[in-house]
N, C-alpha and C positions, 0 to 999 in steps of 0.2 A: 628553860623549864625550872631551873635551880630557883629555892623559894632566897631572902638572904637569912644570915644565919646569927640568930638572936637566941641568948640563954631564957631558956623557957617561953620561947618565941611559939606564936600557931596561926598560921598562916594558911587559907584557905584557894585555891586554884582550880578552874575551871578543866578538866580534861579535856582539851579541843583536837589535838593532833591524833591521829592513831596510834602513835607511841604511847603517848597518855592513856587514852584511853584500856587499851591493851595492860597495862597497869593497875588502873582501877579496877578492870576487868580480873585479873590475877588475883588480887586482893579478895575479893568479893568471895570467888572460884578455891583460896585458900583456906580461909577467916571465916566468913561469916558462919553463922553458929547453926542456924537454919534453912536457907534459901541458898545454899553453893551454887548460884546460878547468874550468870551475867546477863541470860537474857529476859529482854523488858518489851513491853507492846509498848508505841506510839510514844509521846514526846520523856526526854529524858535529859536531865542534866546531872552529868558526875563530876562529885568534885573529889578534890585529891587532899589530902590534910596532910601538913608541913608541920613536924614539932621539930624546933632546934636544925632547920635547914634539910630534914630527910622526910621523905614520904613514908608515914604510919598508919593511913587511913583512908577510905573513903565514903563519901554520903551521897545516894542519891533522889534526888526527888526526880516526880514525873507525874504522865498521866493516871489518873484514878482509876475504878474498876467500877463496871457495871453488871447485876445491880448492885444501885449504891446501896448500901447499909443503911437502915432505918435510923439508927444513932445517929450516923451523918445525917441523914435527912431531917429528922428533929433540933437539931441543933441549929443548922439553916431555915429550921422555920417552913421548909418547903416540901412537894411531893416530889416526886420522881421526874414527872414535866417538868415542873419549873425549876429544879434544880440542874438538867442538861442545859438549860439555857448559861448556865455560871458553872460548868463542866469545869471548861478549862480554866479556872478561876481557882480552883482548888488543888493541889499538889497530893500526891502521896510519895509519900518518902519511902521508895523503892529497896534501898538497902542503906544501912551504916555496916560497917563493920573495918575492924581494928585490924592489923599486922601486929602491933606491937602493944603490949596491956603497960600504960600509962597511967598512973594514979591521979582522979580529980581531973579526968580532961575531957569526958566525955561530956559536961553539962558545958564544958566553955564550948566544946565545938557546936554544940547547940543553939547556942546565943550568938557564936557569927558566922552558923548558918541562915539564921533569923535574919541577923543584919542587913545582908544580904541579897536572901530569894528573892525578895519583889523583888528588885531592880534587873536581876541577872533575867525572871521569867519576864519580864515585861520586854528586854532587850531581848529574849530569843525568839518569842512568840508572843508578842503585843497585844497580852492577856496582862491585866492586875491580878495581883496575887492574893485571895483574901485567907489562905490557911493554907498550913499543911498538916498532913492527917498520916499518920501510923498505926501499922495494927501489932500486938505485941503476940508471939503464939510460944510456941513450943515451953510454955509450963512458967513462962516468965512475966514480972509483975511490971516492968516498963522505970526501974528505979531510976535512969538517967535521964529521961523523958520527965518525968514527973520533979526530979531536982533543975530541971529548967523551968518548972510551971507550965509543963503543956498541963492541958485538962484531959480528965478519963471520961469519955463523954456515955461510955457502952460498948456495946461485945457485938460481935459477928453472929449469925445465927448457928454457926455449926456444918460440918457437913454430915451424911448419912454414913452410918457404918461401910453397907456396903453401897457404894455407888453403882447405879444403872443407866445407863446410857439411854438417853431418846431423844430421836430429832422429830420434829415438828412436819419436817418436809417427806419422811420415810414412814413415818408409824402413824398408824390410823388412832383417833379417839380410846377406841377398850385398849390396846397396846401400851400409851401413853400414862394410863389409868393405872392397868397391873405393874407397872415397871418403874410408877412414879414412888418414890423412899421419902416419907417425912425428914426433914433433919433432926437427926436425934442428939445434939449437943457435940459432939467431938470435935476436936479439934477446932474450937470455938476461939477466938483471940479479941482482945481486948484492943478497945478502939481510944487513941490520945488523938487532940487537936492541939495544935496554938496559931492563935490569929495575933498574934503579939512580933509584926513584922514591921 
């Protein structure tokens, strides 16, 4: 698992073993700024970041989220149909987050995570990779994203103040009706792509 050990070296590694994993997973769990959370729905790749032969980081892409964001959707040119058909075609980048605060490393780990995703998604799941998409939230402008040339395509809708629960299968038509909440802006996060793979 040792990356080798080069002065101002970065080295990117797939977490495949559950020891790895477990790692990335810790990092995420310790670090990240907003989502302290390892768990992910449906496909996932983490990877591990190596600066100078030790593990400081990890980035993961995966599967998208439905519904897609209209941003997304506009940007592909497509509706909501036609866009599940290239589902798995598109990445979101599930989490980054640091162990250790490194100066000027964040936009390189960017560019060779670029390098990279096709070929690792094509090899895990024999989908082409045509983007991967991030949403930036909790009050922050996306600076290291944006120092690699992703594009700021547009913002999420928001969620409602207060949220109200309705299923489809339990609550009748008027239920649905009263209980349903406009989204009224909060907690809105801005949406980056780069198809620069």
């Amino acid at each position: 698992m040792q990356a080798t050990i080069v002065k101002n070296s970065l080295t990117l590694t797939i977490a495949e073993t559950p020891e790895e994993k477990k790692i990335a997973d810790k990092i995420v769990i310790d670090h990240h700024s907003y989502v302290a959370s390892a768990r992910t729905v449906g496909r996932v790749i983490k990877y591990l970041i190596w600066y100078e032969g030790r593990i400081v980081g990890t980035f993961w892409i995966g599967s998208g989220f439905k519904p897609t964001p209209k941003a997304i959707l506009n940007f592909f040119k497509k509706s909501q149909s036609d866009f599940d058909k290239i589902f798995n075609e598109v990445a979101d980048n599930k989490r980054f987050a640091m162990a250790e605060s490194i100066p000027n490393l964040g936009s390189q780990i960017l560019k060779a995570v670029r390098s990279r995703a096709a070929q690792d998604w094509n090899n895990r799941y024999g989908n082409k990779l045509q983007g991967i998409v991030t949403t930036i939230g909790d009050g922050k402008n996306g600076a290291v994203y944006l120092a690699d040339n992703w594009e700021c395509i547009g913002e999420t809708a928001g969620l409602p103040k207060r949220e109200k629960s309705v299923s489809m299968k339990w609550n009748d038509a008027q239920e649905i009706n009263e209980r349903y909440v406009k989204p009224t802006g909060e907690n809105k996060k801005l949406i980056l792509i780069t198809t620069r793979l």
